[in-house]
C-alpha positions, 0 to 999 in steps of 0.5 A: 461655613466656608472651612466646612465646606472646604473639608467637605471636598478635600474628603471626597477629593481623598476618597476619589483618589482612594477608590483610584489607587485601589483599582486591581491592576495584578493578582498573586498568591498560593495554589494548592490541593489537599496534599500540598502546593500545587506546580503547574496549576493554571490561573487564568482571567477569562471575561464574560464570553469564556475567552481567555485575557492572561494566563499564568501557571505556579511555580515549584512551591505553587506561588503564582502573580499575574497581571489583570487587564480588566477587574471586571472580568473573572479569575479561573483556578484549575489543575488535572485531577482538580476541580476548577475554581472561577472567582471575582477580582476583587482583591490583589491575593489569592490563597486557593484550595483545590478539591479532587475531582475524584472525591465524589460519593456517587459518578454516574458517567454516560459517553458516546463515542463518537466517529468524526472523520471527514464528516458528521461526529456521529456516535458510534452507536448510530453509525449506518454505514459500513466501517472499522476502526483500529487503535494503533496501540494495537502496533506500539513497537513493531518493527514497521516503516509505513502503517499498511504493513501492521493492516495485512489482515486486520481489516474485513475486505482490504487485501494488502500485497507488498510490491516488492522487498526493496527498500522504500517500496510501498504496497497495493491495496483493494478494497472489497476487489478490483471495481474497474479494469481501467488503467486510467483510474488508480485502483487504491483507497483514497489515503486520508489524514486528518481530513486531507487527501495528498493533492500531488499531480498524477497525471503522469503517473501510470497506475498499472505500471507505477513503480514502488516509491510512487505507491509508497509515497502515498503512505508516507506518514510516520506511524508513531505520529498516527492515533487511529485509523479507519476504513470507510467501504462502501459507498454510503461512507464514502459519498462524502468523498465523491470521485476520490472515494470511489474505491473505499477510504482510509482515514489516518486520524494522527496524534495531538497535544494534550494539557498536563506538563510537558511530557517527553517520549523516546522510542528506539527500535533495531531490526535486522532483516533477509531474504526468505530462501529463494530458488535453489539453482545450479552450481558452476559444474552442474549448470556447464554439465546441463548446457553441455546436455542442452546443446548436444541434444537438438542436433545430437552433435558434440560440435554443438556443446563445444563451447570455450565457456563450459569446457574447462579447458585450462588453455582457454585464455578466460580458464579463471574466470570459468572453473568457478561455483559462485552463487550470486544469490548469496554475493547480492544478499546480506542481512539489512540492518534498520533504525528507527528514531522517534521522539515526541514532546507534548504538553498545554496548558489551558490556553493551548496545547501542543505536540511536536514530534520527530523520526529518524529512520535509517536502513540498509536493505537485505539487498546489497548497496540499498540504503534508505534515510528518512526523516519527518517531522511533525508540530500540532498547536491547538490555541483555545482563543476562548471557549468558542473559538479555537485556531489549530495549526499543523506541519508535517515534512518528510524528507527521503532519500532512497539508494537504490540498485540501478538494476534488479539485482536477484533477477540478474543473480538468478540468471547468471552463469554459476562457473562465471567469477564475481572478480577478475581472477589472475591467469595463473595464480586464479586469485581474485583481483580488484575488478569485476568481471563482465564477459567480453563481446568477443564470446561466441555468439550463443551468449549474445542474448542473454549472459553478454547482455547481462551486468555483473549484479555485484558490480552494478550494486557498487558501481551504479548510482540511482537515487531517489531525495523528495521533500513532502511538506504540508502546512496546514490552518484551521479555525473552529468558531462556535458560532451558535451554543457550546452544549447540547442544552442549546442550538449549536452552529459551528463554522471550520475552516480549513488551508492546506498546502501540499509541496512535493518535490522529487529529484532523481540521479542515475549514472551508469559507469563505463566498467559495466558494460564492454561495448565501444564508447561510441555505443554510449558508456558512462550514461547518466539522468538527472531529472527532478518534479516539482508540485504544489496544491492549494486546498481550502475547505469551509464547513458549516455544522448545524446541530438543533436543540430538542425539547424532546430528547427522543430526537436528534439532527445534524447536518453539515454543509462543505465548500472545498476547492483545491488547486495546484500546478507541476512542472518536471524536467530531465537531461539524458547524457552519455560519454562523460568522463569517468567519475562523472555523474552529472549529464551537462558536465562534458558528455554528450547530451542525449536528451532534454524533456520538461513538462508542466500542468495545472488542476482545479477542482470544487466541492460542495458537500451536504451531510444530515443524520437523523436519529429518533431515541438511538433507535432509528437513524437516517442518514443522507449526503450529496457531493458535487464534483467538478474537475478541469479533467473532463471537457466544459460539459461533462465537469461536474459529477453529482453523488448522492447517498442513503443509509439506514440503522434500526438498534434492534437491541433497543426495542422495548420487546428485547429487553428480556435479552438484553442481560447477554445481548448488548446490541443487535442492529439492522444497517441497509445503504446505497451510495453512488460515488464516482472516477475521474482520470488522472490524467489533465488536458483529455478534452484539449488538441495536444500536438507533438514533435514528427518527421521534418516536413520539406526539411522544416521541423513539423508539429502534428496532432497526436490525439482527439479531442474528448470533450464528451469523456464522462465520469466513471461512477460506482452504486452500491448496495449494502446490507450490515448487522451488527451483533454484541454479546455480554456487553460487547465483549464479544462482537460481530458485523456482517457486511454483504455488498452488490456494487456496479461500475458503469461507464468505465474509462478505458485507453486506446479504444479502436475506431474507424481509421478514415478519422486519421487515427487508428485510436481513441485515446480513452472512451467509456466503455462496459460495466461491470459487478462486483458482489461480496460479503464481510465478516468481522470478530472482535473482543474486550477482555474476552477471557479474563482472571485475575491479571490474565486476560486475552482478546482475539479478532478475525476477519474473513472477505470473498469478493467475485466480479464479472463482465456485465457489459464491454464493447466488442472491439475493446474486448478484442484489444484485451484479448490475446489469440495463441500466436503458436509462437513458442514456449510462456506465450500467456493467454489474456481472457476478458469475457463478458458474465465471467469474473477476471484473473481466468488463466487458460493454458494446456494440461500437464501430463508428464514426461513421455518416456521412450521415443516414438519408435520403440513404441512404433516397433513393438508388436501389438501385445508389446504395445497393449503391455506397454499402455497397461504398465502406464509407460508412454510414448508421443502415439496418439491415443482415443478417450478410451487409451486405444493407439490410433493408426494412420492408413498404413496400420502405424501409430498417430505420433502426437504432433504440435501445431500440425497443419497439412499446408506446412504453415504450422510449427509441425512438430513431432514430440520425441521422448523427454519432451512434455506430455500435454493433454490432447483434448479433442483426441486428434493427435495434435496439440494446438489451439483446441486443447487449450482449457481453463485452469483457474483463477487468480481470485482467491474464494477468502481472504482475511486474518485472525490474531490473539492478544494475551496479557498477564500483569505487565506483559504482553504477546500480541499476534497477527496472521494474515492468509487467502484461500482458493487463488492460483498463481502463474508461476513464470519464475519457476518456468524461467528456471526450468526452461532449459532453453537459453544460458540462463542458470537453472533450478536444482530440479533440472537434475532429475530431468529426462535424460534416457528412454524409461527415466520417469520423472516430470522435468522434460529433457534439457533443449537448448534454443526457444524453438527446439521444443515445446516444453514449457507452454503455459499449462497446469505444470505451472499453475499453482495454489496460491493459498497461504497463512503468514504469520505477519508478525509476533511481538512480546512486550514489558511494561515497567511498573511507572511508580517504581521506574520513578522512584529507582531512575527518575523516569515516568515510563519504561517498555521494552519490545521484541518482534519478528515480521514474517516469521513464517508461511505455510503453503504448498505455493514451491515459488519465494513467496505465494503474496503476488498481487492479483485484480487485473483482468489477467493471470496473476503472475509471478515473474520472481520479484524481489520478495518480502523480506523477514525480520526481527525488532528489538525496541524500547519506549522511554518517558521522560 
């Protein structure tokens, strides 16, 4: 009994050891699908909650072998295309068979798609609010640097303005118009990418004056690294955004990994690019024959236009440097070349997926000696920790640096004397030398304001140094946590949460050589600035989205609340420094130091956001949100600024009675909404008692206050009506929205309010002041495969915008801060009118009427039969006339001579228009130009801006195009002015040739005056107020696309695309100024002072796949 027992335990002892060497610990085995073994199949253990323990992925020849942490848990099988296998551990090998995914006898698929920026995933379907979506596949190949160039007309009310033409400048942007007239306020969109805004000190940033890399930076993202962009309007779809979003916001949604093998893409594109053609102006020998007729004329002397400059006199020691015809629009021009560097790896897994991108652009201007060098870089890692938790990290840094000109090279190129020579020229031979040539302090002193002053362009584009480095970089951390469900078969709860940081710095280096200028060096040559800012904000933003499960589906409801804080800190320091030793850039190395500044500040701010929308059977949705803002930027009692919002959609297209339309008629929609957004100013520390340097006071260095406290500043808030339809036809192949909006500002910031003196300053710093309206309508057209036959088809898009504004409201002293009266002074005095009910951009002046063409006396001689023949033929003469054209006669029976700016006392100008000098309109008929004929010319807003474009297909090409245009806008054009003013040195237009030169020329170019108060030929009038309507065809690009099975087969490639375009082909309007895209919205005249413009190119690029 005892040796059964005993065999008894020693077999359960076996079986136990049995049971515990036959634990899985490891897996291995064999995937594959219907054709073969499977390469880069995932396997993955996963345990009870979804969450991934161990992944792996097969081999060349499908063979995979993991570890296993835990038996108990499941192993997943999974390949794109393939039906995903999950299974039990309970043994060591695996032999699996994927079935397709597409081998299904009958799919029926139903989709929403859904618009989740910085909010709810809202479907489009029951979208309330006004918005527009663009793919930027629409853009693939175009020869861009920063996304808002390929926007110009593509968006309903955006109205896009380039800066300028210099490299690296960026371009201002309004949305539905300009809502505030503050410059404390920035007047553009709130730039969005992936639910962050660029958190970068601005409080020394002047809006209304802000330079191009300012503007610039605020775009600074790679387009081929975004995926979409949309554009929130009004005030419904941006109260999530509170103060930011008051003027509308742009959402940059940017390109993520995908799961599939590795794939790498290469994009390679070369522009070449120039300048439009600008002013045709003078040569060497026409321009010294106008300064000659310039001189002469004032005094009718010959002693006067005796200049040793434009005598060609060949015993004059400078001869060489004077007998020339340069042009210097041609010497500080070329034909700038750019390259742009992109590529990107992306791939995954199950576990994880991944993008990592990078662009190299480098670019020589179309203006000498610009040179621009950018480089970014961006990584997106998505890691499924299982199936409710996923931790995503992303990092973008974009490092520019910017060659630019010291001084505006065109403006100067289009002043300089034409017979002066770029180089010193040797005094016998006249060839040229190695040195440029800068007029010598000792020419006479009619030079001394202007062509003594001004520097050789050539040699400062050479000589000169001002560049531009900064390093934007920003690390970001998000976690999303399914707290609650995963589908919409159950209660759902999900918490994100989100670090970001924002690191700006900026370095600028700025010398100024001895060689060009010819002042003394106790003046102060060999000038140089180094200064540098540094920034770093902190955001943080957590958010809770609650979706509930209805038993019954005709009932829908999401909410979301959000806590958002950001903060962040600046500092910035600058050295001035002359006299260095030449070759020396650096202001502390040997100079005197001229000047030393720093500065330094902080901001916080706190958010808090509630967003529901509610929808019953997709029929009729509700929508609401709240934000509170508050800010370090207005005083203790005033920091906190509430936001609400309400929209509403009725799908008409649902309604039961509809279906009889419902076979062509694919939606019609009804989308009321109001919202109240907000301003908060840019700059920090308004409400404290700052003090500044002064005067010594009893020999001591003394501080003294230099503002007033504003504790009581409000913020500045925006309501908006709006009043959407929505129109699809043929299952929307074609569709259009409609958008009408009524907007009021109130409490507007506004600077340098006066206020009485005995407060011991003379100004408030800001205050809020007035109100004003803006109201304006939207329409949009966009298709689907609108024409299609066989492997043609072709879609188009328009897009057409007016927006008006007005004066509601506005202290009366702050209107007369705005307004400037006629001071009579002279010649291009502009007038600025801000009148309550009238819209802004009004220009006043006086009305051209031609060139009078014989003097006062001929006429004064004639008999009164000679003088009625000579009103008949149309001749004129200065006499003053009656409304009916009759001469009017002084007491003595002699004709009125037109004066300007007459005043019995001898205070006025009191002078007498001659022949060859401008005919102004004489308003109230009294024989006097002044004050009292000043009439309204027009205003700078246009009555409709938009674009249209087309895109046509045919098997694997492509021709896409897209035109911008604005109707109904006049411009200032002070340009054309300068050039044919005729009143100091500066080169002309060609147009000056057909000036008035004797009795009976007719022409509309007065006589050449030299001295800016000899005449008055050129006051702001109609002759210089011009249609600024114009259609630019903004770009046109052709496309191949190489058939992938066949690239694959011939070179091993998975894609190949080839790319030609031109930008700014052409534009047609009657605008005689470079080019009609001038920026308006400010309460003056839109003016244009003869920028550098836009420049034309033409793109040739490829895309490889790897």
């Amino acid at each position: 009994m005892n040796n059964s027992l005993r065999h008894i335990v020693l077999s359960l002892l076996c079986l136990l050891a049995m049971g515990a060497t036959a634990q899985i610990t490891a897996v291995h085995g064999t995937v594959s699908d219907e054709f073969g073994e499977i390469t880069g199949a995932s396997v993955c253990e996963i345990d009870g909650s979804g969450r991934i323990i161990e992944a792996t992925v097969t081999d060349i020849n499908g063979n995979f072998s993991m570890k296993i942490r835990n038996p108990k848990d499941k192993i997943r099988f999974s390949y794109v295309g393939c039906k995903a296998q999950t299974l039990p551990i309970d043994k060591d090998e695996y032999i699996i068979t994927l079935k397709s995914e597409t081998n299904l006898k009958e799919v029926t698929v139903v989709a929403k798609r859904r618009l989740n920026g910085g909010g709810l995933a809202i479907p489009e379907r029951e979208i309330s609010y006004a918005t527009q979506t663009i793919s930027t596949k629409e853009f693939e190949g175009l020869g861009m640097n920063t996304i808002d160039e390929a926007l110009q007309g593509r968006i309903a009310g955006l109205d896009i303005v380039s800066v300028s033409g210099n490299l690296g400048a960026g371009t201002t942007m309004r949305l539905r118009g300009s809502s505030s007239i503050s410059t404390l306020t920035n007047a553009n969109p709130l730039i969005v990418v992936n639910g962050n805004t660029w958190n970068v000190d601005m409080s020394n940033f002047d809006v209304s004056n802000a330079n191009d890399e300012q503007f610039a930076q605020l775009l600074n993202v790679n387009p081929e690294d975004i995926s979409e962009i949309t554009v929130l309007k009004d005030a419904a779809a941006t109260a999530i955004y509170g103060s930011q979003g008051a003027n509308g916001v742009i959402e940059i949604k940017t390109k993520r990994g995908t799961r599939g093998a590795p794939r790498l893409t290469y994009s390679l594109r070369l522009t070449g690019t120039y300048q439009p053609q600008g002013y045709k102006l003078l040569s060497g020998d026409d321009y010294t024959m106008l300064l000659k007729e310039a001189y002469f004329n004032p005094e009718q002397s010959d002693v006067a236009a005796n200049i040793p400059e434009i005598n060609y006199d060949p015993t004059f020691s400078e001869y060489e440097q004077y007998n020339n015809n340069t042009d210097w629009q041609d010497a500080v021009t070329q034909v700038g070349l750019r390259q742009n560097h992109y590529l990107s790896v992306t791939g995954g897994g199950e576990k994880a997926t991944f993008r990592i991108s990078g662009g190299f652009d480098h670019e020589t201007g179309s203006v000498i000696k610009q040179q621009l060098d950018r480089f970014s870089t961006r990584v997106c890692l998505d890691y499924f920790v299982s199936d409710r938790i996923k931790i995503s990290t992303n990092f973008s840094m974009t490092y520019t640096k910017n060659q630019r000109n010291y001084d505006n090279l065109l403006a100067l190129a289009y002043k300089k004397m034409p017979n002066m020579s770029i180089y010193e020229q040797d005094p016998i031979t006249g060839e040229d030398t190695d040195k440029y040539y800068q007029m010598l302090q000792t020419a006479p002193d009619v030079f001394k304001d202007d062509q003594r002053v001004y520097v050789n362009p050539v040699a400062s584009a050479n000589l000169a140094k001002n560049d531009d480095r900064t390093y934007d970089i920003t690390p970001e951390f998000e976690l999303n946590y399914h707290l609650l469900g995963l589908d919409e078969e159950s209660h759902q709860l999900n918490w994100q949460g989100r670090v970001y940081m924002n690191i700006f710095n900026e370095y600028v280096d700025m010398y100024y050589p001895s060689e060009l200028v010819t002042t003394s060096w106790k003046d102060g040559v060999n000038s140089s600035y180094a200064g540098s800012t540094k920034s770093v904000a902190f955001n943080t933003k957590q958010t809770l989205t609650y979706i509930p499960h209805f038993n019954n589906k005709d009932h829908s409801l999401m909410m979301m609340g959000r806590f958002e804080l950001t903060s962040g800190s600046s500092s910035g320091q600058g050295t001035n420094g002359n006299g260095l030793p030449s070759g020396v850039t650096s202001p502390d190395a040997g100079g005197l130091i001229t000047g030393l500044s720093s500065s330094y500040s902080q901001w916080r701010s706190m958010y808090y956001t509630f967003s529901a929308h509610y929808a019953y059977k997709g029929r009729y949705m509700l929508d609401f949100s709240v934000r509170a803002d508050g800010t370090t930027k207005f005083g203790p009692d005033r920091r906190w600024g509430y936001f609400p919002a309400v929209s509403a959609r009725w799908n008409i297209i649902d309604e039961p009675w509809m279906k009889g339309a419902q076979s062509w008629l694919s939606m019609l929609s009804f989308r009321p909404s109001w919202g109240k957004v907000g301003n908060q100013p840019s700059q920090d520390y308004l409400y404290e008692s700052k003090y500044g340097s002064t005067d010594k006071y009893l020999d001591m260095s003394a501080m003294r206050p230099i503002n007033i406290k504003l504790t009581d500043l409000r913020w500045e808030t925006k309501s908006t009506w709006d009043i959407g339809m929505d129109l699809g036809l043929w299952n929307d192949k074609v569709v259009f929205t409609l958008e009408w909006y009524n907007a009021k500002t109130s409490d507007m910031l506004m600077p340098n309010v006066r206020i009485p003196s005995n407060s011991g300053y003379y100004t408030k710093a800001y205050a809020n002041v007035g109100s004003m309206r803006n109201i304006g309508w939207e329409f949009n057209i966009n298709t689907n495969h609108l024409i299609q036959a066989g492997k043609f088809w072709a879609d188009i898009n328009a897009t057409f915008a007016n927006n008006k504004n007005e004066i509601l409201e506005m202290d009366e002293n702050v209107l007369k801060t705005l307004n400037t009266e006629f001071n009579f002074d002279g010649n291009r005095v502009t007038l600025q009118r801000v009148q309550l009910n009238n819209p802004f951009g009004a220009i006043y002046g006086f009305r051209f009427k031609g060139v009078y063409q014989y003097q006062y006396e001929t006429f004064a001689d004639m008999s009164d039969a000679e003088r009625a023949e000579f009103l008949a033929s149309g001749k004129t003469a200065p006499v003053a006339l009656t409304a009916d054209g009759r001469v009017i006669l002084d007491d003595a029976g002699d004709p009125v001579r037109m004066m300007y700016n007459y005043t019995n006392d001898g205070t006025g100008k009191n002078y007498k228009f001659k022949g060859g000098d401008a005919i102004y309109e004489d308003i109230n008929n009294d024989g006097n130009i002044n004050a009292l004929d000043i009439v309204y010319l027009g205003s700078s807003l246009p009555k409709l801006t938009g674009g249209f474009g087309f895109n046509l297909n045919y098997n694997r090409w492509k021709l896409n195009a897209q035109f911008n245009y604005r109707l109904g806008n006049k411009i200032l054009n002070l340009a054309r002015l300068d050039t044919e003013a005729m009143i100091n040195n500066n080169n002309q237009s060609q147009a000056v040739n057909y000036r008035w030169r004797k009795e009976g020329d007719i022409t509309n170019i007065p006589r050449a005056m030299y001295g800016s108060d000899t005449n008055y030929n050129t006051l702001v009038s109609d002759r210089f107020v011009e249609d600024g309507s114009f259609l630019r065809l903004n770009y046109l690009q052709l496309s191949y696309s190489f058939d992938p099975k066949a690239v694959k087969k011939a070179i091993g490639l998975n894609g190949l695309r080839f790319y030609a375009s031109a930008n700014n082909l052409f534009c047609l309007t009657k605008y005689t100024g470079v080019d009609p895209e001038i920026g308006y919205g400010s309460y003056g005249a839109a003016t244009d002072t003869g920028q550098t413009p836009r420049s034309k190119s033409y793109t040739l690029g490829i895309t490889v796949d790897f």
